[in-house]
C-alpha positions in Angstrom: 4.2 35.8 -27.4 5.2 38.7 -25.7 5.0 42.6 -25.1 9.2 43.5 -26.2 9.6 47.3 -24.5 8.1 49.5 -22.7 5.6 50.0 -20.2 4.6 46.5 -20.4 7.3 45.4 -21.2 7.6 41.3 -20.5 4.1 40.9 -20.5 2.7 37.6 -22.2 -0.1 37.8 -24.9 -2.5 35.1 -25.6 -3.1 34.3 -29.4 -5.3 31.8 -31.2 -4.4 28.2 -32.2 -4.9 26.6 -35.3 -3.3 27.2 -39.1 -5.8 30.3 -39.7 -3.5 32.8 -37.8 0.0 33.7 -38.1 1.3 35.7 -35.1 4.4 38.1 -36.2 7.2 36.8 -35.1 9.5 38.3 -32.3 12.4 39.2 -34.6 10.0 41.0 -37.0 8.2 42.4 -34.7 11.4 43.7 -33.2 12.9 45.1 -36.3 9.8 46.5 -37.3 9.7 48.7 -34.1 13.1 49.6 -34.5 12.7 51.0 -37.7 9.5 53.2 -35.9 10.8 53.9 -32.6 10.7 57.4 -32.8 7.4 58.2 -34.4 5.6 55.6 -32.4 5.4 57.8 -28.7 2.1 60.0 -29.3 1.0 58.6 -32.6 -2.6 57.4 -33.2 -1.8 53.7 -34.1 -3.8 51.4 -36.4 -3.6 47.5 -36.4 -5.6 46.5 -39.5 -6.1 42.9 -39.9 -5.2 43.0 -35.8 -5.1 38.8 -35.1 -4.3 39.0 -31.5 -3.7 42.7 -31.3 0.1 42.1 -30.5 1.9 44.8 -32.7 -1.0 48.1 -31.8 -0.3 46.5 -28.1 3.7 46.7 -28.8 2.9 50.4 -29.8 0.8 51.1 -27.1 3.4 50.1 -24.5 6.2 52.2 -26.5 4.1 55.8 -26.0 1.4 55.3 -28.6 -1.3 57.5 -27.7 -3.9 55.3 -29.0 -4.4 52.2 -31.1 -7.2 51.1 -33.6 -7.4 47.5 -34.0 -9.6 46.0 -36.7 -10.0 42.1 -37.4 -13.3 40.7 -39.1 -12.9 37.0 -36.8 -14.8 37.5 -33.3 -12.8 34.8 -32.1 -9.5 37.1 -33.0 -11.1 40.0 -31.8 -12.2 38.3 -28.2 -8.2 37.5 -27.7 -7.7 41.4 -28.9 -9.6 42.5 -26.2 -8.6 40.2 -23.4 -4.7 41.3 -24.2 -5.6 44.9 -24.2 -7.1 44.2 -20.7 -4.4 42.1 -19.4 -1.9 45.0 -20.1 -3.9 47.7 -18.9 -4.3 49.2 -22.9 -8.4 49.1 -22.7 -8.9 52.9 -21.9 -6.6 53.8 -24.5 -7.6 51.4 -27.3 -10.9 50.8 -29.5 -11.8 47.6 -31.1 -13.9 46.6 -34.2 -15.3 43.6 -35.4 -15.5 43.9 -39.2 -14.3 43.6 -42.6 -10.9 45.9 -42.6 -12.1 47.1 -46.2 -15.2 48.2 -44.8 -13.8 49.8 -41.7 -11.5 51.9 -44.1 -14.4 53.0 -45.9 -16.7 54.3 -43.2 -14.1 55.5 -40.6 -13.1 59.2 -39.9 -10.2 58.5 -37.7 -7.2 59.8 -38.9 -3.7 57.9 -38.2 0.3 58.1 -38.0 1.1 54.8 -38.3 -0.8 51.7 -39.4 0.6 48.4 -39.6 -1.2 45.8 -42.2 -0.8 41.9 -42.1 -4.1 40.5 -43.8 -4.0 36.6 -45.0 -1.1 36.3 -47.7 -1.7 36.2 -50.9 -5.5 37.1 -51.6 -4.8 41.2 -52.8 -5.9 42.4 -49.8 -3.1 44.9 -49.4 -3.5 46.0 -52.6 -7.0 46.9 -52.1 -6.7 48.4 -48.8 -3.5 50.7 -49.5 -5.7 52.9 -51.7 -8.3 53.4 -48.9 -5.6 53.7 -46.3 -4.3 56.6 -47.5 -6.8 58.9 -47.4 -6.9 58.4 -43.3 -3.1 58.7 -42.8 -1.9 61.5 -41.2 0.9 63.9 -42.9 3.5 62.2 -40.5 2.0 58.8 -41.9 3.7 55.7 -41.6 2.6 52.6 -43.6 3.6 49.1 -42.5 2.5 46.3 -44.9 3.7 42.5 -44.0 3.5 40.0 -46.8 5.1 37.3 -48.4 8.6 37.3 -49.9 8.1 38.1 -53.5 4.4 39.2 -53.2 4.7 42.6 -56.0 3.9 45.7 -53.7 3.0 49.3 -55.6 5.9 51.6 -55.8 3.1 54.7 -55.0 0.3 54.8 -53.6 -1.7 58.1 -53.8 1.3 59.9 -52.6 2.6 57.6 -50.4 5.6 55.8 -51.7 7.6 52.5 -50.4 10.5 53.5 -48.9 11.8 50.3 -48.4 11.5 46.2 -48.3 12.8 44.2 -45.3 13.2 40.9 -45.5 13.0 38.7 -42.5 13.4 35.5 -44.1 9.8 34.1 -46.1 8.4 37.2 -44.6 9.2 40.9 -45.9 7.4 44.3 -44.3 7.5 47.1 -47.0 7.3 50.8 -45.4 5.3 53.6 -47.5 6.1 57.0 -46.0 4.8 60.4 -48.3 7.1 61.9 -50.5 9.3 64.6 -48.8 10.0 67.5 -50.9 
């Protein structure tokens, strides 16, 4: 695994082993950043459900101001923080070590783009949506990763999927607010 663009561009990440993680791929995580490029540079990024921090990092490296990243596994967290520091990202990043749910509740942060990829298929994203949108920013960009063929809300609160790409079994639906 590895930083794509920018300033750290080529760097390699370290992620966790075992069947309870599932690191974004490269093409996704490429197309997903093409789709963003030009909101990403001075945004306040969020990287709920963070794993090994590897897409907030991406953001980072391509002009993100700052990046959030939430995971409720220490061990998850731990490789979170040691990528930050390997890329030079620590200064301008703040981790958290609790339930994503829970962080969405209590924080006052407000963000322009936050990119969700919880476990598959136990409604997490259709719980945190609803509290996500209260701490996006007008600019807000919503990036959820799921399943092929998991049912996503057409609205949110305002915020409404723009569209679905599919990247084989994996598809990343984008929620922007409605422009008049």
């Amino acid at each position: 695994m590895r930083v794509i663009t920018g300033t750290a561009r080529g760097r390699k990440l370290i992620t966790l082993d075992g069947n309870d993680v599932r690191p974004t791929t490269d093409m996704v995580k490429e197309a997903v950043f093409s789709v963003i490029q030009f909101d990403v540079p001075g945004s306040v990024f969020l990287d709920l459900f963070s794993g090994s921090g590897q897409m907030g990092i991406e953001a980072l490296s391509r002009g993100a101001k700052f990046g959030y990243f939430v995971d409720n596994s220490k061990r998850s967290l731990d490789v979170t923080s040691q990528n930050l520091k390997s890329v030079g990202f620590d200064s301008v990043s703040k981790c958290y070590f609790m339930d994503s749910l829970d962080f969405l509740k209590s924080t006052n942060n407000t963000f322009d783009i936050a990119l969700l990829d919880p476990p598959y298929s136990k409604g997490l994203l259709q719980q945190a949506l609803p509290l996500l949108v209260k701490k996006m920013s007008d600019r807000g960009i919503i990036l959820c990763e799921h399943p092929v063929g998991e049912e996503m809300p057409e609205e949110v609160d305002g915020f409404f999927a723009k569209k679905t790409y599919r990247y084989g079994k994996i598809a990343v639906t984008l929620y922007k607010m409605k422009e008049d």
